[in-house]
C-alpha positions in Angstrom: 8.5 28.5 -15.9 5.5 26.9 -17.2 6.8 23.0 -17.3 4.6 20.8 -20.3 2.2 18.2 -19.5 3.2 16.0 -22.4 6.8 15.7 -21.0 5.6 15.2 -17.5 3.3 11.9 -18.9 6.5 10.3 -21.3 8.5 10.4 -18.2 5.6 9.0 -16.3 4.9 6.7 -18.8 8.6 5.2 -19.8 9.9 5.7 -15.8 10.5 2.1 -13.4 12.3 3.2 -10.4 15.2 3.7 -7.0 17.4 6.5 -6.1 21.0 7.5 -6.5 24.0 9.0 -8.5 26.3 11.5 -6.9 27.4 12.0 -3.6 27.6 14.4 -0.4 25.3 15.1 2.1 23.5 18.7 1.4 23.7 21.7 2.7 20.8 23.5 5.2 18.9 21.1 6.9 15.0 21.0 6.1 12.6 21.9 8.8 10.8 18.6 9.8 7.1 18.4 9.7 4.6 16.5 11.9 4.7 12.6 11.8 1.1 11.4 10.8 -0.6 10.7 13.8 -1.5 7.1 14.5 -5.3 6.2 14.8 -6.7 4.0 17.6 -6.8 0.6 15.7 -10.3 -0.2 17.3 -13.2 0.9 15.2 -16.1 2.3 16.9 -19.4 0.4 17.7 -21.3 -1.0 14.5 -25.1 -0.8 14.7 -26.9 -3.3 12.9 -27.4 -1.5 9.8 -31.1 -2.0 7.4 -30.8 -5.1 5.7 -31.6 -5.4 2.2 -33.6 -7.3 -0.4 -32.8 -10.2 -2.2 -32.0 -9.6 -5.8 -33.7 -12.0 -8.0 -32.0 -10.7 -10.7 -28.5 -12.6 -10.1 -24.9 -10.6 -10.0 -24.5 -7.2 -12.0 -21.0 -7.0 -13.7 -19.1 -4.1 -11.8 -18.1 -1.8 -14.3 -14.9 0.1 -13.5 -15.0 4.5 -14.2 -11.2 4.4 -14.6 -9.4 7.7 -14.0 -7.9 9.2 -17.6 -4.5 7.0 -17.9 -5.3 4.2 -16.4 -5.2 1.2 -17.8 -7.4 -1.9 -17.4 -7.3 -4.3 -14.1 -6.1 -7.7 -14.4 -9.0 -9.6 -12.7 -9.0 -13.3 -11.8 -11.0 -15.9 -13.8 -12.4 -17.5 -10.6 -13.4 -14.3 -9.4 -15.3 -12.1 -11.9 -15.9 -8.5 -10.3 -19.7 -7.6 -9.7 -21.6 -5.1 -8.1 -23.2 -7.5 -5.3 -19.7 -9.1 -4.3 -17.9 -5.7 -3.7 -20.9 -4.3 -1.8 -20.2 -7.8 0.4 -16.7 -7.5 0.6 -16.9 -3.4 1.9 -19.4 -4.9 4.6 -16.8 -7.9 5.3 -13.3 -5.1 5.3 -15.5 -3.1 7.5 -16.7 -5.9 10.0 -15.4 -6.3 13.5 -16.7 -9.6 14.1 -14.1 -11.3 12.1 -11.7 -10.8 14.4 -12.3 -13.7 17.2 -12.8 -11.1 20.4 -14.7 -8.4 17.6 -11.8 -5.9 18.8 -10.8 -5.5 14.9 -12.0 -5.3 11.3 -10.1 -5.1 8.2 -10.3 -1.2 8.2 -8.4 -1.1 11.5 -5.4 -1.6 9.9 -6.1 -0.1 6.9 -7.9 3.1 7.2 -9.3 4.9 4.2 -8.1 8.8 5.5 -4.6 7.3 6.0 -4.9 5.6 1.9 -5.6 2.1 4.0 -2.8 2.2 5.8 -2.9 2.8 10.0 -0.2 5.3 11.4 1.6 3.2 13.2 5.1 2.0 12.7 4.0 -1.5 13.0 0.7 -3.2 12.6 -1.2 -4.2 16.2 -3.3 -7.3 15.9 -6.3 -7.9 17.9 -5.0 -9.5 20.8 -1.9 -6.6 20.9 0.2 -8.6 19.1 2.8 -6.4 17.3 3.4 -7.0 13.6 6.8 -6.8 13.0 6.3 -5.1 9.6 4.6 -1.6 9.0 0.8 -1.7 7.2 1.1 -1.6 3.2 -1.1 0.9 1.3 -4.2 -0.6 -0.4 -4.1 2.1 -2.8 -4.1 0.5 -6.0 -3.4 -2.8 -5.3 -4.9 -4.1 -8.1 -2.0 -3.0 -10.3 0.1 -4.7 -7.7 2.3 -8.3 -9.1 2.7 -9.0 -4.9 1.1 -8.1 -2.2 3.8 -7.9 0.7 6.7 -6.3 1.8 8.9 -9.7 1.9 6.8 -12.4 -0.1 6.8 -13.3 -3.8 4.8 -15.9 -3.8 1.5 -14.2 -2.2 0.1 -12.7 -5.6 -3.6 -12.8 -4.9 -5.7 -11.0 -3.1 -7.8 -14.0 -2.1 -4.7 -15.9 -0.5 -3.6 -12.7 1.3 -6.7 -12.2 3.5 -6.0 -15.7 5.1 -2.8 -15.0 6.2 -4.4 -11.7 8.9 -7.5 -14.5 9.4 -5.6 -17.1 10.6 -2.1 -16.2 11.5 -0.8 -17.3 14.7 3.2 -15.2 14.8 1.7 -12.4 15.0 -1.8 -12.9 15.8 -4.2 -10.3 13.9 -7.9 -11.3 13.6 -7.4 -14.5 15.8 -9.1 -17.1 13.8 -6.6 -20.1 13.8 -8.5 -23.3 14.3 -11.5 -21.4 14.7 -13.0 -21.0 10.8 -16.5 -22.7 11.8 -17.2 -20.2 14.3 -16.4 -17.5 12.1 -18.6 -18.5 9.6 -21.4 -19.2 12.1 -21.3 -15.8 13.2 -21.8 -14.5 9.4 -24.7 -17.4 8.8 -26.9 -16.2 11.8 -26.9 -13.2 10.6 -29.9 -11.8 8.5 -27.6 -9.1 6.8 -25.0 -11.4 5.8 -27.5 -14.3 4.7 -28.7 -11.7 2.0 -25.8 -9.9 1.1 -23.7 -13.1 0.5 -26.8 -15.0 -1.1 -27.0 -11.7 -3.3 -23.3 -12.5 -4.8 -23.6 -16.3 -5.0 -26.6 -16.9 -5.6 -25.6 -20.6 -7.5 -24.2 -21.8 -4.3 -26.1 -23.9 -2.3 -24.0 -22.6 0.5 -23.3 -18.9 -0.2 -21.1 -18.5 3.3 -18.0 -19.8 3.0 -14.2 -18.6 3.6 -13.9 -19.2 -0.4 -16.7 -16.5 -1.2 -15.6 -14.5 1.8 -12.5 -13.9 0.9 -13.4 -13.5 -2.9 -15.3 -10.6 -2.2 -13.5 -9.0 0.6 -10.5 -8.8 -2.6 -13.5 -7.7 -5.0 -13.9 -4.8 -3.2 -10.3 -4.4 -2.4 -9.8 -4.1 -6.3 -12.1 -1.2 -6.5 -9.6 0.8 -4.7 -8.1 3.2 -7.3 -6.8 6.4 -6.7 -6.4 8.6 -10.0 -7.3 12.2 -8.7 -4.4 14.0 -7.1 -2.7 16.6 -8.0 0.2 15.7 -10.1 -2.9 13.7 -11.9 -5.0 16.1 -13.0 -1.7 17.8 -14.3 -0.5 14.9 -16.6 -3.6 13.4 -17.3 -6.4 15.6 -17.0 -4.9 18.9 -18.9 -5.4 21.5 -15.6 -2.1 23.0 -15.9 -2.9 25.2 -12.5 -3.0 21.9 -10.7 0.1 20.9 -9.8 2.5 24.4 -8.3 5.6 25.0 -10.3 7.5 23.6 -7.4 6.2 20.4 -7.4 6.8 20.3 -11.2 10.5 20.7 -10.7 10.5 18.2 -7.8 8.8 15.8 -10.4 11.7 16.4 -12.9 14.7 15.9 -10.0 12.5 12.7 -9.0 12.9 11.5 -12.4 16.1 12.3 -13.1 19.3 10.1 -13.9 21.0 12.2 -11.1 18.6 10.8 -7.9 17.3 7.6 -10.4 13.8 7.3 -8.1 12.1 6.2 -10.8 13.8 3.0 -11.0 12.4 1.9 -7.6 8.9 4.1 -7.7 8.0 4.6 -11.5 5.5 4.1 -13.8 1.5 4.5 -13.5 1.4 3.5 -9.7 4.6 5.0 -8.9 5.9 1.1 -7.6 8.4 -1.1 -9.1 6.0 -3.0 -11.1 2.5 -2.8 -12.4 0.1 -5.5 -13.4 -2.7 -5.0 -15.5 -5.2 -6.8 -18.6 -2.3 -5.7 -21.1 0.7 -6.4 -19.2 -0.4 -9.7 -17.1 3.4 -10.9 -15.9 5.5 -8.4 -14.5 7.9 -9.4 -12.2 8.4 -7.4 -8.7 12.2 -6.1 -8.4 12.9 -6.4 -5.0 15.6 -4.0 -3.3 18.1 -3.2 -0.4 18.1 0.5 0.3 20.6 1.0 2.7 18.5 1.0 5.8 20.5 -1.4 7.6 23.9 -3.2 7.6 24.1 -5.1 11.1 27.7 -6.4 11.3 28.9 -4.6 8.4 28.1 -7.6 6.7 24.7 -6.4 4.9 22.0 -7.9 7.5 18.8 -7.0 8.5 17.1 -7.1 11.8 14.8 -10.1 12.2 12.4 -11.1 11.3 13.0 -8.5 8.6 15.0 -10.3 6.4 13.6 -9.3 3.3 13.6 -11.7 0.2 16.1 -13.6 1.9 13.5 -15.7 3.8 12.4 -17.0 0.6 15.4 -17.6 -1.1 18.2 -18.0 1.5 20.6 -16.2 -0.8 22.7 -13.8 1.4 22.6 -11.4 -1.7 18.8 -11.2 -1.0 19.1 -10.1 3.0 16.6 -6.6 3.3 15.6 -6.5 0.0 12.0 -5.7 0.2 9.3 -4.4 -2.0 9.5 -0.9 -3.3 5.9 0.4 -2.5 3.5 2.8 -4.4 3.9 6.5 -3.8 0.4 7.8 -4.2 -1.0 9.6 -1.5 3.0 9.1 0.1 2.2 12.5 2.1 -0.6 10.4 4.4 1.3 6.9 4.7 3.8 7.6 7.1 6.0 6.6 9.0 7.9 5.1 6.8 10.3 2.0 5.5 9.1 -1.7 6.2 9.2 -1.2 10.0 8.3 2.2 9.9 11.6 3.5 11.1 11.7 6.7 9.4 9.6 9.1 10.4 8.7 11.9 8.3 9.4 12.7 4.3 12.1 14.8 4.9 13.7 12.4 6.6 13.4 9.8 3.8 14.4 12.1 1.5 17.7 12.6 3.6 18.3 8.7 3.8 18.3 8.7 -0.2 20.3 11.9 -0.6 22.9 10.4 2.1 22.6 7.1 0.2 21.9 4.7 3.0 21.4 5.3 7.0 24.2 5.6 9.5 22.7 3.9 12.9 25.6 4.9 15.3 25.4 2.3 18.3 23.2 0.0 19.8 22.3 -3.2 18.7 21.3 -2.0 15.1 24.6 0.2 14.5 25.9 0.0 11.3 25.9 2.1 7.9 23.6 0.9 5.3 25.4 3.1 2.7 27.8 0.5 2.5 25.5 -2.5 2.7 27.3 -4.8 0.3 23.6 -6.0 -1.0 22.5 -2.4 -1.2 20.7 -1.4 -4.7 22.9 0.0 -7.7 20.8 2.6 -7.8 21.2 4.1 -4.0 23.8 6.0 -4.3 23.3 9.5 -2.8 23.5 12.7 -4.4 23.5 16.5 -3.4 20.7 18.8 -2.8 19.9 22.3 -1.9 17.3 23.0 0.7 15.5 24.4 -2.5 15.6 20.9 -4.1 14.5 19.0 -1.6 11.6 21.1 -0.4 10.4 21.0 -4.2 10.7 16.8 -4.2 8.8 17.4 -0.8 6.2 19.2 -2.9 6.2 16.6 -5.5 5.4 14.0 -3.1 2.7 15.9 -1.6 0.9 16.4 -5.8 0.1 12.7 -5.2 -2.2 13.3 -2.6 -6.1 12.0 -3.5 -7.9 14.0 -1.5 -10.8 12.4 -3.1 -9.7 8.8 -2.6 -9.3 9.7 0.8 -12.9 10.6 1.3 -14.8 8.4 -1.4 -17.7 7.0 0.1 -17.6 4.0 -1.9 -14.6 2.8 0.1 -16.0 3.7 3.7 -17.8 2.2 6.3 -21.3 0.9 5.4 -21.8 0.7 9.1 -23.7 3.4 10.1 -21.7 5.5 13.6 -23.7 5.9 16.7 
């Protein structure tokens, strides 16, 4: 059966976002699929690549080609998007010498095939420390209200490159104490003094941490991803787009019986989205179940969740529903990557929480007393849940995945 487009986008269009309703566990068990594989977190050797002219012209305003749907990005006064700051901040996400022992750029945690994201379960710095939270997706982090699994207060872009700069617990890019020698390296460097001087021209000092980190979130904002499957369905009128399958997965996924969408609706498939015409919405954070140390609703640390923040108990793992797009390449899963394939996150929601049996995590986080109204399990067929399975895979941007605009400009050996 054919299922209507203009249905499809109203649901798209009024849906928020979690899961629950019902109960029991399912019948036949889905086949699993293979994890994504991680990718080495080193990027390979950069040649210089050609430097170019000076423009003499000043800063073009960058002009977004939104896909059909999308509304307009909410961009910072202080920060006005133009073509010669995002061309700086792709060089800056791509560069390896700002991490202190040029081991790491930007992109080695968040790696375009993967929709920015690495593979891994947790992030590894630089030096090898282990994050102790799994790599966000970048894709469409413009429409994002925060930027973090745990944090409400980190709501630009600007601010959250100095945390992986500077941090010392974990250490990432290995800068702390050490911000004139990174911007020495970028100053003696004949691509750098045009590219930057190209952006700001007004400054008499056009290489600084402020414009640095302006334009690596310029070019961070330029990451949309508007082309998948399920997009071309609801927005761009190919009814042969999305299979019939997916379709119906689309409808369970939005249903008041598994209540995703209260957790993962809207646009961007989140709990929120920001944008020109909607400037202040608030991120719901949520528990879903994935722990209950104790019985008594705790998380492992440092994994609190909003908790750290607020120090209300209620608060302990509730974390940041994430976007969905391009869900199929973003794995493994969950805030410390714990879980990890879709059908197995698709058995945690049906079941309504995860049952950890012993160890030091055992516990059952279907009864986590700060676990999300929503998250309450509900029954599925085999059938059902390899057509949510299908779903998730509609939102798959091949495109975004392969866009030149967001790779390297380092030219590969």
């Amino acid at each position: 059966m054919q299922l209507g487009r203009t249905f499809l986008a109203l649901t798209v269009a009024l849906g928020l976002a979690a899961c629950g309703g019902g109960g029991g566990d399912g019948d036949t068990a889905m086949g699993p699929t293979d994890p994504v594989d991680p990718v080495d977190p080193v990027d390979p050797p950069q040649p210089t690549p050609v430097v170019p002219e000076p423009n003499p012209d000043g800063p073009t305003a960058y002009v977004y080609d939104l896909p059909p749907g999308f509304p307009e990005p909410l961009i910072p006064d202080d920060n006005p998007m133009t073509v010669e700051g995002v061309e700086l901040g792709r060089h800056l996400f791509y560069e390896r010498r700002l991490s202190l022992n040029e081991e790491q750029s930007c992109g080695s945690c968040h790696q375009q095939a993967l929709a920015f994201t690495d593979g891994l379960a947790t992030a590894e710095g630089s030096t090898g420390d282990i994050h102790p939270r799994n790599s966000p997706s970048l894709t469409n982090v413009v429409y994002n209200p925060t930027l973090t699994w745990m944090n409400p207060l980190l709501v630009f872009l600007e601010e959250q490159a100095l945390g992986p700069l500077f941090g010392e617990d974990p250490v990432e890019l290995g800068f702390s104490g050490k911000e004139d020698e990174l911007l020495e390296r970028l100053r003696r460097d004949a691509l750098y003094q045009v590219l930057f001087g190209n952006a700001y021209p007004d400054q008499g000092e056009p290489i600084t941490l402020d414009s640095m980190t302006k334009a690596i979130a310029s070019f961070q904002r330029t990451m949309i991803s508007g082309n998948s499957p399920f997009d071309k369905f609801v927005y761009q009128g190919d009814d042969d787009a999305m299979s019939e399958e997916a379709k119906r997965g689309f409808l369970a996924f939005d249903s008041e019986g598994l209540e995703c969408n209260h957790c993962h609706g809207g646009l961007n498939f989140a709990s929120s989205l920001t944008h020109a015409g909607n400037p202040n919405d608030p991120t719901p954070f949520e528990n879903n179940g994935l722990y209950n140390l104790g019985e008594n609703g705790e998380y492992p640390r440092p994994n609190v969740g909003l908790f750290e923040f607020t120090e209300r108990v209620r608060d302990y793992g509730r974390m940041k529903p994430p976007t969905l797009r391009n869900i199929e390449v973003t794995g493994p899963y969950m805030h410390d990557g714990s879980i990890e394939t879709l059908e197995e996150v698709i058995r945690h929601y049906e079941r309504g929480g995860r049952l950890i049996g012993g160890g030091d995590l055992a516990g059952d986080g279907k009864q986590n007393p700060n676990k999300s109204d929503f998250l309450t399990g509900f029954p599925l067929s085999n059938t059902q849940r390899l057509e949510l399975l299908e779903f998730f895979k509609s939102l798959t941007d091949d495109e975004f995945l392969n866009d030149p605009r967001f790779s390297s400009p380092f030219p590969e050996e």
